[in-house]
C-alpha positions in Angstrom: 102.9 41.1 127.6 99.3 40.9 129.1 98.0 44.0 130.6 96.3 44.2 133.7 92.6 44.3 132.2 93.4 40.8 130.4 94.7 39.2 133.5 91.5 40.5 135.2 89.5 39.3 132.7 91.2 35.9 132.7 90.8 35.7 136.5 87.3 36.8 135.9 86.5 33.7 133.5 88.3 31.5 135.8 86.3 32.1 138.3 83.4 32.4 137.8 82.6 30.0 134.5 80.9 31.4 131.6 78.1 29.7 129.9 79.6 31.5 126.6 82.5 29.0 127.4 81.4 26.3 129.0 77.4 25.8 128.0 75.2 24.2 130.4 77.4 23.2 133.6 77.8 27.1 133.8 74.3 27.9 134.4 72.7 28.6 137.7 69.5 29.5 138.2 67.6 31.2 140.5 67.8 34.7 142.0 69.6 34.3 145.7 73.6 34.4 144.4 72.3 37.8 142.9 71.0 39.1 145.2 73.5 38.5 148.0 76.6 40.3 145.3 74.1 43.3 144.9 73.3 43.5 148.4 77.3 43.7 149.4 77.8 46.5 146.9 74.8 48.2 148.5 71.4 47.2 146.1 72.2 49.5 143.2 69.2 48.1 141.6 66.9 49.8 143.9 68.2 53.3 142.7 67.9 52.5 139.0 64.8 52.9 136.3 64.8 49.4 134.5 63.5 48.4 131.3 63.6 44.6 131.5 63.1 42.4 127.7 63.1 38.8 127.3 61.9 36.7 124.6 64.0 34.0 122.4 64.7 36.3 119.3 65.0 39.7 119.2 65.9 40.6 122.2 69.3 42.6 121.8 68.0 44.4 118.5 64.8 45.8 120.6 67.1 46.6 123.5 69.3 48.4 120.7 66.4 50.5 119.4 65.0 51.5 122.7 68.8 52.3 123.8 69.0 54.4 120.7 65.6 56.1 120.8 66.2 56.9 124.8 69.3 58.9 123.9 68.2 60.7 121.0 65.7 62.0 123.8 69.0 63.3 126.1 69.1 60.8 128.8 71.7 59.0 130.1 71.4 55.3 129.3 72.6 52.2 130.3 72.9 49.4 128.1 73.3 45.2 129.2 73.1 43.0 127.2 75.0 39.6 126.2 77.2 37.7 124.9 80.2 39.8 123.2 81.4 39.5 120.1 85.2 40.5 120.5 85.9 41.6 123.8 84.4 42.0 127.8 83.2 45.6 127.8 80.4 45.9 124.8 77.8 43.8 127.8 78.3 47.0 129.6 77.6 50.6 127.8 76.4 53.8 128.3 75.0 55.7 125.4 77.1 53.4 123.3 80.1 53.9 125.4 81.5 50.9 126.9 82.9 50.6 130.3 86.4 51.5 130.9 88.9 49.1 131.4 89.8 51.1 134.7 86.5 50.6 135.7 86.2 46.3 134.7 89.8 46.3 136.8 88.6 48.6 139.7 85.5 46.6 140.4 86.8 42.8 140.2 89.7 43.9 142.8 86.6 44.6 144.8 85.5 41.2 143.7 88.7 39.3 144.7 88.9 39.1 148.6 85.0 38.1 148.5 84.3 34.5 149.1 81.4 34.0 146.6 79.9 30.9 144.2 78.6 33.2 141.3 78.1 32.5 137.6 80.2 34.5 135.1 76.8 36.2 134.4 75.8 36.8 137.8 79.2 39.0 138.7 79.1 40.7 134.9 75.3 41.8 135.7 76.4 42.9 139.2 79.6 44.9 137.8 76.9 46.3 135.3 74.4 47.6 138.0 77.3 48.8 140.1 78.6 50.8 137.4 75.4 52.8 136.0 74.1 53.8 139.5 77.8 55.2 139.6 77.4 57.1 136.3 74.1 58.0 137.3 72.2 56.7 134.4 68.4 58.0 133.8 66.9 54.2 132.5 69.1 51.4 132.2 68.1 48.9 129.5 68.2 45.2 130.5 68.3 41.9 128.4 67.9 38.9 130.4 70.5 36.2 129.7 68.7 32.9 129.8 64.6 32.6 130.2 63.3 35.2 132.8 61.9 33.5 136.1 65.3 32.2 137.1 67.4 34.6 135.1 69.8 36.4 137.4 68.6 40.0 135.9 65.2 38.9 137.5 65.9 40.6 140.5 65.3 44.3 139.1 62.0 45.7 139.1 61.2 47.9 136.2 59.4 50.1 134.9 58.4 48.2 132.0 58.8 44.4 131.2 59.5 43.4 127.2 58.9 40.4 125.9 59.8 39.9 122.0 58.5 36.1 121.2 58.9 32.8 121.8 60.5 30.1 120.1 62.5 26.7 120.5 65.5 27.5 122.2 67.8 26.2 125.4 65.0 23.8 126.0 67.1 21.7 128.7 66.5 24.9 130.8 63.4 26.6 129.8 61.2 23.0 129.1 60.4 20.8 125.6 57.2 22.8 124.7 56.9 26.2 123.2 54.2 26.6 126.0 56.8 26.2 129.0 59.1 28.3 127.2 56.7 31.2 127.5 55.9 30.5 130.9 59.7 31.0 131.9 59.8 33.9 129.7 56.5 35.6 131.3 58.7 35.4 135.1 59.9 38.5 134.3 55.9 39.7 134.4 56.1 41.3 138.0 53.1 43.1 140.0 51.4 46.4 138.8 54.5 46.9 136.1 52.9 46.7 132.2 54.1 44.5 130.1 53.9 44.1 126.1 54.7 41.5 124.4 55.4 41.0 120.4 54.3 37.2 120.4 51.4 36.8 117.9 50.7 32.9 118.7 46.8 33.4 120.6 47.9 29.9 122.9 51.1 31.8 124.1 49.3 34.7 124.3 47.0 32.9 127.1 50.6 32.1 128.9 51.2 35.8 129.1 47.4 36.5 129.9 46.9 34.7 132.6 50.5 35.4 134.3 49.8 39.2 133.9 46.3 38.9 135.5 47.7 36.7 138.3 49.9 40.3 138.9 47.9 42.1 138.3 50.0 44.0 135.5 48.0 45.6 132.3 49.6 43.6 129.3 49.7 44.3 126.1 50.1 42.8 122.7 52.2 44.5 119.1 52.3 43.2 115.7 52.6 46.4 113.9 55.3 46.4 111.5 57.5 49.9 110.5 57.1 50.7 107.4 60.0 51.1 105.1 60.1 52.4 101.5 63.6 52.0 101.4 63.8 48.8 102.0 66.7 49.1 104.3 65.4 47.3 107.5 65.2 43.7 107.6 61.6 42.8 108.1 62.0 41.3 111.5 63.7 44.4 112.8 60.7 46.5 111.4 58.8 44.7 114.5 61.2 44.8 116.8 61.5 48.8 115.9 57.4 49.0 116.1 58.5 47.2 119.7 60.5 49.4 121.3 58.2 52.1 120.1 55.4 51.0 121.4 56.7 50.3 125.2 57.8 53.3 124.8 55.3 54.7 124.6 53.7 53.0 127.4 56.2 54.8 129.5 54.7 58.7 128.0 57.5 59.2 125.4 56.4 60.6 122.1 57.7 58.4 120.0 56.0 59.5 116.7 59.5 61.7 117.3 61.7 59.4 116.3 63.1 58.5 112.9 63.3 54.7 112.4 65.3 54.5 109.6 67.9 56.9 110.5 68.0 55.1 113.8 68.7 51.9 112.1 71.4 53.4 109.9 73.3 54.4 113.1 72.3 51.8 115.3 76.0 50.3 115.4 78.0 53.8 116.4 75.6 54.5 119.1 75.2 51.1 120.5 77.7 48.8 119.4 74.8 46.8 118.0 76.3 44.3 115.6 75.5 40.9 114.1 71.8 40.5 113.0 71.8 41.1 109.5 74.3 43.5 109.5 76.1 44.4 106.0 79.4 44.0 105.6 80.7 48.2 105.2 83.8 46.6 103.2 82.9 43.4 101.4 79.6 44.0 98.8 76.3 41.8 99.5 77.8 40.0 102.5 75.8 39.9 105.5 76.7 39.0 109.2 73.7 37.5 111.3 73.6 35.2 114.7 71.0 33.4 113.6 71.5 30.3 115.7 67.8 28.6 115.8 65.4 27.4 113.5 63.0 30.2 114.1 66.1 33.2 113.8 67.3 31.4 111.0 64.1 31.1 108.9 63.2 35.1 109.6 66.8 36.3 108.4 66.8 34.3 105.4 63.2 35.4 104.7 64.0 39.1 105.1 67.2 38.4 103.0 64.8 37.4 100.2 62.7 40.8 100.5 65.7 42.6 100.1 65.9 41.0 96.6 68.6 38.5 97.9 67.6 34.7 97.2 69.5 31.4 97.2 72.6 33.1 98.8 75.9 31.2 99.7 75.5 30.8 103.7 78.8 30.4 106.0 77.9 28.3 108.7 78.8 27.6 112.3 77.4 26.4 115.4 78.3 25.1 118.9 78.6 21.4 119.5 75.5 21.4 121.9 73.1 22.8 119.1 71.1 20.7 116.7 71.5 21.3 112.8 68.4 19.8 111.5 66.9 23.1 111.6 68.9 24.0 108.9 68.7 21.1 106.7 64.8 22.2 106.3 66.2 25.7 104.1 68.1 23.5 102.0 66.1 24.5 99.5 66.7 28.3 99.8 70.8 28.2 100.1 72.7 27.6 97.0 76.0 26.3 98.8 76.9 25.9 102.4 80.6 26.9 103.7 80.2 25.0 107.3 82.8 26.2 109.6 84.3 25.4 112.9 85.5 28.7 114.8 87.9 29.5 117.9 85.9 28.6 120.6 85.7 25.5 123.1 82.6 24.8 122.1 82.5 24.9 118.1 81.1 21.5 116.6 84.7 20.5 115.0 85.8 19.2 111.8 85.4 15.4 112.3 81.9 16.1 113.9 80.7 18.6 111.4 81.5 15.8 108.7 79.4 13.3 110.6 76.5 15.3 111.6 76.4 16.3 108.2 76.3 13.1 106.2 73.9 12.5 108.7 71.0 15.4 107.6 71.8 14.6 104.1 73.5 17.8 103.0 74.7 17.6 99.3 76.6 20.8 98.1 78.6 22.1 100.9 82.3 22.3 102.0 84.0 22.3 105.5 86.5 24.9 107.1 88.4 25.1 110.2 88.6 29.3 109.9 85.5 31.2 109.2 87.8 34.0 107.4 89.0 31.1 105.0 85.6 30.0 104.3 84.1 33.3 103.5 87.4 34.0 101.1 86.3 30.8 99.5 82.3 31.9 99.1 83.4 34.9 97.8 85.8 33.8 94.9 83.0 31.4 93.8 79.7 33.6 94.0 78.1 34.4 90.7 77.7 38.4 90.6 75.6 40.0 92.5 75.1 36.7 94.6 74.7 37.2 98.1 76.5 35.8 101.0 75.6 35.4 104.6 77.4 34.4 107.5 75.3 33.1 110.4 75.0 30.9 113.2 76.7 31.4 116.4 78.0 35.1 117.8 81.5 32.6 118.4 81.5 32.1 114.5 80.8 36.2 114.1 83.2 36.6 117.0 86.3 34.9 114.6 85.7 37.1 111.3 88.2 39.9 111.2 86.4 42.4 109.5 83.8 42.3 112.8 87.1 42.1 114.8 88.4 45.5 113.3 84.8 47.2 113.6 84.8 46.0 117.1 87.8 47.1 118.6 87.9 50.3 116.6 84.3 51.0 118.1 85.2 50.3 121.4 87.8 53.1 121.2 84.9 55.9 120.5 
């Protein structure tokens, strides 16, 4: 029988269409639709410390880390970010807590009577905002949905802007070169606030140069790596870590404090963070990572191989409005590929997996309808010791049941 937080929830994807379920005809850009919600519920944003990150990879595991550093420091900290894995309530946390189904229930009956033309995004972000200057959180850590000019969580002004790196990604939004990509990422730049950024390419730099100038906001640029004798952190988190650190810092924490490693060890209990190049805690050498574009999927398969794991077995599955020639191009590094469909509207299906396939000239793969079945199937024919990773889109992550269990047992903490 559906309880009343799933019929809310329902209504809540009814009306107002999610571009987690629907793609592009969900997204609307620009700043006004926010700013009208937040203005009924009274401008929450103007009593809240922001820090604000964009970028096209990266993004959620720097928010993670600053989350995690902020409350190791006692503060109360809110956490957005998007999509979710397995249910509603991980976009919306407070030091790792997520918000009560009381609370998602409370606040859409608010919602209701209102006559409104908002995105999915736009009311969850609102809901979000509404709900940590209730809790009265210290900083509340924002990750911007799509871009950063037009982005709906544009309309904050924070203390400190984040912007991780650019790469090729929704560019039917953000524009066709790398360069236009950055300058919709570098919106979120706004006057006076500093900014750092983690891009190491000197032409986007100039993007981010001349936008922070034009604002007259002090900018400034991180490559530093954490180091790691243990080899336990991916490389590309070891940046994102030296990331967070550094902004941070920008904002007079002493972050020499903090322990990376341990941080990184606990990174899922205190934040829910989950699904870039996260080990299985059940299945040996079986990692779970969103890696859905080329540049996301090159880095995790490159840290993979300074972990000592090369040629693995990859489970793969991606949404029908995503290109897979990317993928085709680490042939080469993957010993089999387990393509999958998964539960989702928008998963490339069988018949169109087979011919996009054929079509990239893939050799040694086979083709699943369930995700669970496929990595089953990987597992029973590694060789041992071979690894296995499971990547693509959050929807394909969002089907396994072992994230499912991790999830939902999380969510009860």
């Amino acid at each position: 029988m559906p309880t009343k937080y799933s019929i809310s929830i329902q209504w809540l994807f009814q009306q107002f269409p999610s571009y987690q379920n629907l793609g592009a005809q969900a997204y609307k850009p620009g700043l006004d639709n926010t700013r009208n919600i937040l203005a009924h519920f009274g401008n929450p944003e103007k009593d809240l410390t922001f820090i604000h990150v964009a970028g096209t990879n990266g993004k959620g595991s720097t928010c993670a880390f600053i989350h995690s550093f902020l409350q190791q420091k006692g503060l109360k900290v809110g956490l957005f970010t998007s999509p979710h894995l397995v249910d509603f309530r991980e976009r919306i946390r407070i030091n790792g807590k997520a918000i009560s189904e009381t609370a998602v229930i409370d606040f859409i009956e608010q919602v209701r009577p209102l006559e409104l033309n908002l995105s999915f995004f736009e009311i969850t972000l609102a809901m979000a905002l509404v709900y940590f200057k209730e809790q009265g959180c210290d900083y509340v850590v924002l990750e911007t949905g799509l871009g950063g000019r037009l982005d709906a969580t544009n309309v904050v002004t924070p203390a400190l802007s984040i912007i991780t790196n650019i790469g090729f990604d929704h560019q039917a939004f953000l524009g066709n070169t790398l360069a236009e990509i950055a300058s919709e990422k570098a919106g979120i730049i706004k006057p006076g606030i500093p900014v750092i950024c983690g891009e190491e390419n000197p032409a986007l730099q100039s993007v981010f140069k001349q936008k922070a100038e034009a604002e007259g906001a002090p900018i400034y640029f991180s490559n530093r790596r954490i180091t790691d004798e243990e080899n336990l952190l991916p490389s590309y988190q070891r940046k994102n870590a030296a990331l967070a650190m550094e902004g941070l810092s920008l904002l007079g924490f002493d972050v020499m404090a903090f322990d990376v490693i341990e941080t990184w060890k606990t990174l899922f209990p205190q934040t829910g963070f989950m699904g870039r190049l996260f080990p299985s805690p059940t299945l040996p050498n079986v990692w779970y990572d969103a890696s859905h574009n080329a540049e996301g999927f090159n880095t995790t398969l490159a840290s993979l191989a300074e972990m000592g794991i090369t040629k693995p077995l990859v489970v793969f599955g991606a949404s029908n409005d995503k290109s897979l020639a990317h993928v085709i191009e680490s042939r080469n590094k993957v010993a089999h590929w387990y393509f999958s469909e998964f539960s989702n509207a928008r998963s490339y299906l069988t018949s169109e997996l087979k011919d996009t396939i054929a079509s990239l000239g893939f050799e040694t793969y086979e083709i699943f309808q369930d995700v669970n079945e496929a990595i089953l199937e990987a597992i029973n024919k590694r060789s041992e010791g071979q690894g296995i990773l499971v990547t693509g889109s959050f929807f394909l992550l969002s089907d396994c049941k072992e994230i499912q269990q991790l999830m939902r047992h999380q969510l009860t903490q």
